[in-house]
Each structure stands twice: as structure tokens, then as C-alpha cells.
N, C-alpha and C positions, 0 to 999 in steps of 0.2 A: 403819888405814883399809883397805877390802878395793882390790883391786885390780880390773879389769872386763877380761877378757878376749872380745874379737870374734872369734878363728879359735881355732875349736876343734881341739885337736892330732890328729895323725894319729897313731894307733897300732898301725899297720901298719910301721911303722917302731922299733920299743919296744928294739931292740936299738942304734942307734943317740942312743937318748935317754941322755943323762945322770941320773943321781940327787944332786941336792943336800941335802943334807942339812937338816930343818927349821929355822928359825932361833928363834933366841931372840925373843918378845914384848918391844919396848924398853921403856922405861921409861915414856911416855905410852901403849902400849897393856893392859892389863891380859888376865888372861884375862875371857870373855865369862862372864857371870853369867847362871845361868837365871832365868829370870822369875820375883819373889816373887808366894807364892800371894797372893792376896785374903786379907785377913780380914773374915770377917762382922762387922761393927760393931754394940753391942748400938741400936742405934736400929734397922735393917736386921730385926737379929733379933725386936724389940719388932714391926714392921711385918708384917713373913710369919706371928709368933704370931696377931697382932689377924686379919688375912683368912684365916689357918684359921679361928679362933675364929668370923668372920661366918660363913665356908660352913658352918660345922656346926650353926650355928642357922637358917640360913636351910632347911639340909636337913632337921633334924627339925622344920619350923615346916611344910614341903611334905608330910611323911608325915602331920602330923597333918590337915593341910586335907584330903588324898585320902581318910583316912579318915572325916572330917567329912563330904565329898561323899557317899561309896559309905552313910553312913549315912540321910541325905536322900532317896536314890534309895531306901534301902529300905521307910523311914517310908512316901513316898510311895505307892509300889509298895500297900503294907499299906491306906494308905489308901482307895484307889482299890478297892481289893478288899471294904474295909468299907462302900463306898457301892454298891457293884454288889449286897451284900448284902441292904444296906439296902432296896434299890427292888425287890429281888425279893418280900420281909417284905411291902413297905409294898402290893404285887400281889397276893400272898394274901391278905392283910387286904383287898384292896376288893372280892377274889373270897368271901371267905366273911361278908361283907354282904351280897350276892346273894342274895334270897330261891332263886332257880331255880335255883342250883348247890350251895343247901344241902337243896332237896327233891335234887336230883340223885345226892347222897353220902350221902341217908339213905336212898334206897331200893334204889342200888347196894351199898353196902357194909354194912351196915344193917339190910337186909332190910325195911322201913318200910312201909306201904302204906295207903292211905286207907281209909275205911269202907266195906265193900259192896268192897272189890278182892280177888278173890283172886290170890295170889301163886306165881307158877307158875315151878319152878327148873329148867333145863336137866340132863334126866337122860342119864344113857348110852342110846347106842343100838344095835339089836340088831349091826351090825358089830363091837363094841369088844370082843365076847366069842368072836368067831371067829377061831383061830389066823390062818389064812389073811390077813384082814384086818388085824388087830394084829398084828405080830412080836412084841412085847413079852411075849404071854401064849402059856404053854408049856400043851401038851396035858394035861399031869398035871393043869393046875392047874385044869382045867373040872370038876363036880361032873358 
């Protein structure tokens, strides 16, 4: 049984203290045994196996869903791009229905022109062949 001590000894005096010598543990006290460890019980152990086993499915079950997500945002994305397409196509198609913007593109680019029109093409004029005027064109290259 331990014993409880309320005044703590003064050891400013250590020369006047006695040394008794340890006593022998009697027969009802033994020495103090340290504390046995724990053993993992295989039930214990069967329990910690099983909830690793969930969180590693429940983790690769979360990779796959995020990639399932990120795959949806993309589809989408695609989609939305193939309808913005779409209505651009389905604009030109109701522009080159337009009688007036298909005379417009045969005589712009074309060159088209009704009966009795003559057709008259924007030529150079006389600035474009004066160094001065044009930088572009060197003095050698005048005839």
C-alpha cells in the first residue's frame, strides 16, 4: 500500500538525514507489473479490415463519379458549340435564299452583270506609280 506524504522534506538539511536502507516487498505486496499490452482481437481486427475495405471503395467510387462529372461538362461544352454552329449554317442557308444577296455575290465576286451593263473594274491610279506617293515602288522599277 503506498504511503501519502503531506510535508515535503527539507533538503537543505541532507546532511542531517538518515539513509535507511530499502526494504524488502512483504509477502502480500508483490513487485508492480507493467501494464499488459492490448491484444488486437481477431474480431477488432475483422472490423478495422472491413472500414478500410469501405473507404477504398467509397474512394475509388468518388474518382470515378468526378470523372463521370468533368466528362458531362465536356460533352456539354461540345454540344453547345455544335448548336451555336448549327444556327450559324441554318443563317447562311436563309441568306443564300435571298434572291438580293445572291445577285449581290455574283456581281461582287463573279464579276456578273446584266444585259446592256458594262462593267467597269477599279484601276490604278496615276499616284500609285509615283515613288513619292507609293513607298513601296523603287525608282529602278519605273520603265
Amino acid at each position: 500500500m503506498r504511503q501519502k506524504y503531506d510535508a515535503v522534506p527539507d533538503w537543505s538539511d541532507a546532511d542531517q538525514l538518515e539513509m535507511v536502507p530499502a526494504s524488502q516487498p512483504s509477502a502480500g505486496q508483490g513487485r508492480r507489473r507493467a501494464p499488459k499490452r492490448r491484444k488486437l482481437s481477431f474480431a477488432k481486427l475483422c472490423i478495422i479490415c472491413g472500414l478500410g475495405f469501405c473507404c477504398l471503395q467509397f474512394g475509388k467510387q468518388f474518382v470515378q463519379f468526378q470523372q463521370i462529372q468533368a466528362e458531362v461538362a465536356y460533352f456539354e461544352q461540345v454540344k453547345q458549340d455544335k448548336l451555336d454552329k448549327q444556327k450559324e449554317l441554318e443563317e447562311t442557308k436563309a441568306l443564300l435564299d435571298d434572291p438580293s444577296y445572291i445577285e449581290r455575290v455574283a456581281r461582287e465576286h463573279l464579276g456578273f452583270v446584266y444585259e446592256g451593263e458594262t462593267l467597269v473594274l477599279p484601276g490604278k491610279t496615276v499616284d500609285d506609280d509615283i515613288p513619292e506617293y507609293n513607298p513601296n515602288i523603287k525608282a529602278g522599277d519605273l520603265h
